[in-house]
C-alpha positions as CSV (number, residue, x, y, z in Angstrom):
1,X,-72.4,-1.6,-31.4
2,X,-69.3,-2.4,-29.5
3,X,-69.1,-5.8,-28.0
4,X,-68.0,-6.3,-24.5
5,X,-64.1,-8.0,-25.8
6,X,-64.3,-5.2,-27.9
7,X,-64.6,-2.6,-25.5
8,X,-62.4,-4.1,-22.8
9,X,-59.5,-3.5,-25.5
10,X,-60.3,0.2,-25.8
11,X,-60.4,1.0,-22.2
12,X,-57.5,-0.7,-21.6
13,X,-55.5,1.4,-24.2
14,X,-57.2,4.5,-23.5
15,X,-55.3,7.9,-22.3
16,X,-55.5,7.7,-18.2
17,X,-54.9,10.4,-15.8
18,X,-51.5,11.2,-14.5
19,X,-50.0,9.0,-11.7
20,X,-49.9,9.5,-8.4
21,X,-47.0,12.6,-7.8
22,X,-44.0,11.0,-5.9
23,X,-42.8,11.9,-2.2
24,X,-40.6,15.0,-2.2
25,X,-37.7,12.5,-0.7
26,X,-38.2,9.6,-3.4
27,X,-35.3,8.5,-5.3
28,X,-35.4,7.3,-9.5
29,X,-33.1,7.3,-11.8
30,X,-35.4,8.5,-14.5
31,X,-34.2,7.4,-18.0
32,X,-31.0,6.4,-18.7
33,X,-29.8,9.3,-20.4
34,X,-31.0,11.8,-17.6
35,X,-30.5,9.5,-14.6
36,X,-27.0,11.0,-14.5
37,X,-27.3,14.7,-13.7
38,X,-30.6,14.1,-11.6
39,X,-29.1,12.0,-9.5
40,X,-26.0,14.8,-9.4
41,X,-28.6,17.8,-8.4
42,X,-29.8,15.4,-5.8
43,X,-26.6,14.9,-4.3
44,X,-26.7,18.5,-3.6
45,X,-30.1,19.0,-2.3
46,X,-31.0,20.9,0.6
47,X,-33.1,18.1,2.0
48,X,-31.2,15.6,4.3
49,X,-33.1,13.1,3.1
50,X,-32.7,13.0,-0.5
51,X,-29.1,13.7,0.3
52,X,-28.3,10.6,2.1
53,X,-31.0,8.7,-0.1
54,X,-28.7,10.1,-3.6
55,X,-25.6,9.1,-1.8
56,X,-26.8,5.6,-1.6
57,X,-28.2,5.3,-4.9
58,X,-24.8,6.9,-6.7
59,X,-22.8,4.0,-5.3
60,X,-24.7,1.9,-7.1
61,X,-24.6,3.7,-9.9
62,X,-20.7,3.8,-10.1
63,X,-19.9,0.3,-9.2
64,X,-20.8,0.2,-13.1
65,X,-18.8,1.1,-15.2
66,X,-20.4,2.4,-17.9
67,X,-22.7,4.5,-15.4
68,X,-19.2,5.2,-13.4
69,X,-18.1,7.3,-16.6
70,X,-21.4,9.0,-17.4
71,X,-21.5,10.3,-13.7
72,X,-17.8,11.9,-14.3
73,X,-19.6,13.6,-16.7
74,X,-22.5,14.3,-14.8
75,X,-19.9,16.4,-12.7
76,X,-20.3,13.6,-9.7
77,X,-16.9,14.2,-8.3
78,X,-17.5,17.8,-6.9
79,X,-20.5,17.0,-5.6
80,X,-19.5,14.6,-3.5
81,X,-16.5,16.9,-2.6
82,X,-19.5,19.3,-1.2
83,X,-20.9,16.2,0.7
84,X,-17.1,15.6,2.9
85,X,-17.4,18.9,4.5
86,X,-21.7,18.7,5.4
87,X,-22.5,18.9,8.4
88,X,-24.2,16.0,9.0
89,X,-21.8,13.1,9.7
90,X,-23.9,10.2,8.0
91,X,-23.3,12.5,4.5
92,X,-19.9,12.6,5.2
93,X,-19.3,9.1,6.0
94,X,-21.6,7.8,2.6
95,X,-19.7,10.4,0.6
96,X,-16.3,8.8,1.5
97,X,-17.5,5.9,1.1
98,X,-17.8,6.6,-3.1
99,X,-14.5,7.8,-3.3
100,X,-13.3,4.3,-2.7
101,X,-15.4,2.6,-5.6
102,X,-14.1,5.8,-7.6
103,X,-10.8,5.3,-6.8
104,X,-10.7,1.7,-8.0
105,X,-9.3,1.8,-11.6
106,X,-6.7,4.3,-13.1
107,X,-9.6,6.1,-14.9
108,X,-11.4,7.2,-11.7
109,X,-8.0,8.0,-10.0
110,X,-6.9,10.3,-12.8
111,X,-10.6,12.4,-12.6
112,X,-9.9,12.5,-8.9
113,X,-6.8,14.0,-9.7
114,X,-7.8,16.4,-12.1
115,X,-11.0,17.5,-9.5
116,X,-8.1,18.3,-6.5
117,X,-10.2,15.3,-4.6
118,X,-7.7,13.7,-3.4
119,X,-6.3,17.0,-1.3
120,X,-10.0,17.4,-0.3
121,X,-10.1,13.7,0.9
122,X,-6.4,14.5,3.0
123,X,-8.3,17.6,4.3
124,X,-11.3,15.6,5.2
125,X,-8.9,13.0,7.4
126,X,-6.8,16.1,9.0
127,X,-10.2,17.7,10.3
128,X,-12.2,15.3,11.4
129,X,-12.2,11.8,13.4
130,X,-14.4,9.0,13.8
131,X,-15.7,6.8,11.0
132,X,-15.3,9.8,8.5
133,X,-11.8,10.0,8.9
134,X,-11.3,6.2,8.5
135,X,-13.6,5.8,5.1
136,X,-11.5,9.1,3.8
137,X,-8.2,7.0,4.7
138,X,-9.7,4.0,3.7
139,X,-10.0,5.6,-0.1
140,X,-6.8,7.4,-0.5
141,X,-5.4,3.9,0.4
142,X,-7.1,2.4,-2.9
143,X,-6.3,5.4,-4.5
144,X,-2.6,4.8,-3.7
145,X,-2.6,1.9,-4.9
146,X,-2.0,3.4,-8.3
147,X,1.2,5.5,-9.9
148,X,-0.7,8.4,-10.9
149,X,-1.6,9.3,-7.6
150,X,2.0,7.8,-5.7
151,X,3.4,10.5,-8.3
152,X,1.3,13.0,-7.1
153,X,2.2,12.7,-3.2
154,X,5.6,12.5,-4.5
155,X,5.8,15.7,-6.0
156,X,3.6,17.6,-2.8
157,X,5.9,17.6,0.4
158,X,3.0,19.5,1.7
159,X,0.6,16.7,1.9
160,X,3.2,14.5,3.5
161,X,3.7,17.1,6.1
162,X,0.1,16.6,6.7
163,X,-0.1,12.7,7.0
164,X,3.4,13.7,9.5
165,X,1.3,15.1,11.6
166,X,-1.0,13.0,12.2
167,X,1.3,10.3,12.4
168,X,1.8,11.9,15.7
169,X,-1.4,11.4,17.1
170,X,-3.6,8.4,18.3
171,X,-3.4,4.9,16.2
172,X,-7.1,5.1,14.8
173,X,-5.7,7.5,12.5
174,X,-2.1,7.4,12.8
175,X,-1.9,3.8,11.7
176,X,-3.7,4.5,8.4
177,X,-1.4,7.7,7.5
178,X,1.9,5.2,8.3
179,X,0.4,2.6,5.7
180,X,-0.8,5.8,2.9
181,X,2.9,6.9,3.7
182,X,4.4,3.7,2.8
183,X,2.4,3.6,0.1
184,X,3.6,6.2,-1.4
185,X,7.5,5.5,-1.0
186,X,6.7,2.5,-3.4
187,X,6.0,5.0,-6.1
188,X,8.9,6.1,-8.7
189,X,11.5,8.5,-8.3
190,X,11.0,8.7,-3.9
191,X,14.4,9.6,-3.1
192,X,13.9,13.6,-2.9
193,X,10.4,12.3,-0.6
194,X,12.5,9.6,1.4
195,X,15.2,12.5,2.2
196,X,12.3,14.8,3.1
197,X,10.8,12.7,5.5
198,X,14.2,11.8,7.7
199,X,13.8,16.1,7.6
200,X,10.3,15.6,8.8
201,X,11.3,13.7,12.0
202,X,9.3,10.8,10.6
203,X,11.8,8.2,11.7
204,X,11.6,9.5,15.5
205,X,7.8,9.2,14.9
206,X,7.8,5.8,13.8
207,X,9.9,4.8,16.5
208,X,7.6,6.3,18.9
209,X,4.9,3.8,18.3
210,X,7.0,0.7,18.1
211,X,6.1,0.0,21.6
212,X,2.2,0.9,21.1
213,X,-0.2,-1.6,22.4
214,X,-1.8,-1.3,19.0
215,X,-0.2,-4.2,16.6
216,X,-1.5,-2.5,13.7
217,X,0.1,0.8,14.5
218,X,3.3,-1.1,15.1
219,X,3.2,-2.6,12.3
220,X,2.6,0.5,10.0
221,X,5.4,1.9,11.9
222,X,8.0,-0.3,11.4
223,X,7.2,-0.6,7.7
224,X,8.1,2.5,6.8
225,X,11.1,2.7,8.9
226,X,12.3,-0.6,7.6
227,X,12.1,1.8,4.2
228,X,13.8,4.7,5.5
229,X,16.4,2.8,6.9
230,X,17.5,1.7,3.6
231,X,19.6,5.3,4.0
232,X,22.2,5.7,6.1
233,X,21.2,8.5,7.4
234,X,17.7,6.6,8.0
235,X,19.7,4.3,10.2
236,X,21.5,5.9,12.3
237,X,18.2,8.1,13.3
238,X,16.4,4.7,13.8
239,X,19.4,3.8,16.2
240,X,19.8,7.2,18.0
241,X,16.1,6.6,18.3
242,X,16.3,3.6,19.8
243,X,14.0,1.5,17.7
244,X,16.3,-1.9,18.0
245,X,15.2,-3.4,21.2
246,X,11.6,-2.6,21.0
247,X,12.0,-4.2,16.9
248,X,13.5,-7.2,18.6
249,X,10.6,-7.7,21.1
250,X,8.3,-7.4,17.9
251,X,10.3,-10.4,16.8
252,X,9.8,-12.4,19.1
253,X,5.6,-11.6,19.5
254,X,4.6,-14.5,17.2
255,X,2.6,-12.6,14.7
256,X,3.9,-13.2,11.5
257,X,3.1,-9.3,10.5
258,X,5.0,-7.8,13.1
259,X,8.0,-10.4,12.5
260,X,8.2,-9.9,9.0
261,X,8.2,-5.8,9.3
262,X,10.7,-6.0,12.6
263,X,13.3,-8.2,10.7
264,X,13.1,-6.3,7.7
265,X,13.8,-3.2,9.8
266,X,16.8,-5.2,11.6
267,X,18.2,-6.2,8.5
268,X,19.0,-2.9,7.6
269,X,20.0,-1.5,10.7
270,X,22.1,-4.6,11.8
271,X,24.5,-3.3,8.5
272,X,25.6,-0.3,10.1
273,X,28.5,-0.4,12.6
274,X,26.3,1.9,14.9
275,X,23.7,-0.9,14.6
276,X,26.1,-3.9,15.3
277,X,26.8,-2.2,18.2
278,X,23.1,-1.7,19.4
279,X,22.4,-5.1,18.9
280,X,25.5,-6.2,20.8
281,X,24.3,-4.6,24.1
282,X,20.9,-6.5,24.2
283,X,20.8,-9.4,26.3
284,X,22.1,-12.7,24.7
285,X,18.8,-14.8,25.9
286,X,16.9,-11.9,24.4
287,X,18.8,-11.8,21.3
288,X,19.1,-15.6,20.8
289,X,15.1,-16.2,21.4
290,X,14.4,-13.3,18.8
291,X,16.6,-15.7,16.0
292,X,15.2,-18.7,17.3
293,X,11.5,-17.5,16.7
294,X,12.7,-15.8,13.5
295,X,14.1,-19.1,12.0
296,X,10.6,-21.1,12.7
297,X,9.0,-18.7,10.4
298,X,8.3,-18.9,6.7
299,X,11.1,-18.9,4.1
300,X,10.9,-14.9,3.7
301,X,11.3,-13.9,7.1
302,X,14.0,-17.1,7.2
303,X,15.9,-15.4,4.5
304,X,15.1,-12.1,6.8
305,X,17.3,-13.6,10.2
306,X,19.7,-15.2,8.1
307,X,20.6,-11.8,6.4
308,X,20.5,-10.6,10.5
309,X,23.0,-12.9,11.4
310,X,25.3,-12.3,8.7
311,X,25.4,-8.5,9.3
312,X,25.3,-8.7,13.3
313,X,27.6,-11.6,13.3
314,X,30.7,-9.0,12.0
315,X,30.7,-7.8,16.0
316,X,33.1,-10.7,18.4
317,X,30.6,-10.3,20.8
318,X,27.3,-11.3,18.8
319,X,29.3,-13.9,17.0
320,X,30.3,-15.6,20.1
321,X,26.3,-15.2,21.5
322,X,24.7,-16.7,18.4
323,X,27.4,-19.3,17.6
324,X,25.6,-22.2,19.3
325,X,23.2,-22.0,16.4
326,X,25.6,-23.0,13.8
327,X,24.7,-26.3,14.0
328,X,20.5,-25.8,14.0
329,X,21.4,-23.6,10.5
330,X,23.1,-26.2,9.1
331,X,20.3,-28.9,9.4
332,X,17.6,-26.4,8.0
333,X,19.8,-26.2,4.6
334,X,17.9,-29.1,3.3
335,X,14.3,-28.0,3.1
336,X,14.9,-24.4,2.3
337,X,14.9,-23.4,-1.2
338,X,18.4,-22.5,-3.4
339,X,17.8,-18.3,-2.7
340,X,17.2,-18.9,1.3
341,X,19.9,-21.7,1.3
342,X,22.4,-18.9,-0.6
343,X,21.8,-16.7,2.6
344,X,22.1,-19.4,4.7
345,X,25.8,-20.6,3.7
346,X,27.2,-16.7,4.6
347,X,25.7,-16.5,7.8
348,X,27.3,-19.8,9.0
349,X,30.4,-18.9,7.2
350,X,30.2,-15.7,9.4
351,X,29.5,-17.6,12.9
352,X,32.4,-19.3,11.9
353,X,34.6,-16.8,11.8
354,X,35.3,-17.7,15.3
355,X,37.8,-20.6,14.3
356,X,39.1,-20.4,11.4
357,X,38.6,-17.9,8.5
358,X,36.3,-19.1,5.8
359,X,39.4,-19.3,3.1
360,X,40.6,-21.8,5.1
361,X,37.9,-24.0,6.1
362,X,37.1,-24.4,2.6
363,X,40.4,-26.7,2.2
């Protein structure tokens, strides 16, 4: 005969009936080894809810490495390729969403390469608008963080043609395409891209929107022009564009963003003769407040005005207007560092022109 410790052992050990079946819209990983491709067929289920529910669930699941790698195996990346074009918005938005945490390292990038989702992700911005658009944008600017994928947008003009065209449009999107075009100038080997977009009418684009109310959209703008105007073909479409006053009032806004972007832009424009020349036609208050503000500024956009002046100040006309600030250089030498102070030496030796030449100064 049992006793009752006895027995309390048994029936707690004993075989028991099966659990309670789960709701048809509950989420598990199962074990480890199968958590993968279940939560894979979930992501293309049929029901809404298990779609949105998976969606959720696989961004946890590749934040992790280790889980990140067995769900490129799992065959995760075209499934959430099939989530960007559902129709219901929320699975878009939570499938873009992914790509970012995919596109994070070099590994993820290169699988997102080898799936085509980075064209998909470009496809998913062109087409739609809204919060979709922005998380697609959003990842292709992590993405492009990387040289594997720079070198891909390098080598597809296509694409490029894309992200010109919706350059065009509104600054919710147009802003981010600017900033993934920039992007992608950094890459290697961008002259045959540079030279493709001054083709593109990218410049006259970029110009477009340096008077936008939108800061962000002017300062996307004038990034990439301030790269494109590196060429000398870049410069003299910025100038027949007419991008120098409206870079000068973006000078003189205050925001460090927009004056660090503007006098990078005006340094290279202020080399060509075409460019002395625009600048020499602005109004002298207008032109001596925009070096004024740009000299209170941190050392780089400093070094930026100083660079300006030296350029500009090879016209009479603008040495003459910004001569009176020969002096103001000159007592800034001291507390700027030896690279700034370098710049700072040829553009007073420049305003100085106006005297004597420097050879004989020097005696």
């Amino acid at each position: 005969m049992l006793r009752s410790g006895e027995a309390n052992v048994i029936n707690l050990h004993e075989a028991k009936g099966n659990p309670l079946a789960l709701a048809d819209t509950s989420i598990t990983r199962g074990f480890e080894n199968f958590a993968h491709p279940k939560l894979v067929r979930q992501l293309g289920s049929s029901n809404l809810v298990v779609r949105q529910k998976a969606l959720v669930a696989a961004r946890e699941l590749i934040s992790i490495p280790e889980h990140r790698v067995r769900c490129f195996s799992a065959g995760i990346i075209a499934a959430l390729v099939d989530c960007l074009v559902h129709e219901d918005l929320k699975v878009q938005q939570l499938a873009a969403k992914n790509f970012c945490f995919l596109a994070s390292d070099a590994t993820g990038c290169e699988k997102l390469l080898e799936e085509n989702a980075i064209v998909s992700l470009l496809q998913a911005t062109y087409e739609n608008d809204g919060e979709t658009a922005q998380e697609c944008f959003n990842s292709l600017l992590v993405a492009a963080k990387k040289e594997s994928v720079r070198s891909f947008f390098l080598t597809r003009h296509d694409l490029l043609d894309k992200l010109v065209v919706i350059a065009k449009g509104a600054h919710e999107k147009a802003s981010p395409a600017l900033k993934l075009i920039h992007l992608v100038l950094e890459g290697r080997h961008n002259e045959g891209t540079a030279n493709h977009l001054l083709q593109s009418g990218c410049i006259e684009i970029c110009a477009s929107h340096l008077r936008s109310a939108n800061s962000a959209l002017k300062h996307s703008a004038s990034t990439v022009l301030a790269f494109l105007a590196v060429l000398d073909e870049g410069k003299e479409k910025a100038i027949s564009a007419g991008a120098v006053e409206p870079l000068v009032d973006m000078a003189n806004s205050g925001d460090k963003k927009l004056q660090h972007s503007s006098s990078s832009c005006l340094m290279a424009l202020a080399v060509a003769n075409s460019g002395k020349k625009a600048i020499s036609t602005l109004d002298e208050s207008l032109l001596r407040k925009c070096v004024q503000n740009l000299l209170r500024s941190d050392h780089i956009i400093v070094m930026n005005a100083l660079q300006i002046i030296a350029a500009a100040a090879e016209d009479s006309k603008i040495r003459a207007s910004l001569k009176p600030f020969t002096e103001l250089l000159t007592g800034m030498k001291a507390s700027l560092p030896a690279y700034v102070a370098k710049h700072l030496d040829y553009a007073v030796r420049q305003l100085n022109f106006l005297s004597l030449p420097h050879r004989l100064e020097e005696k």
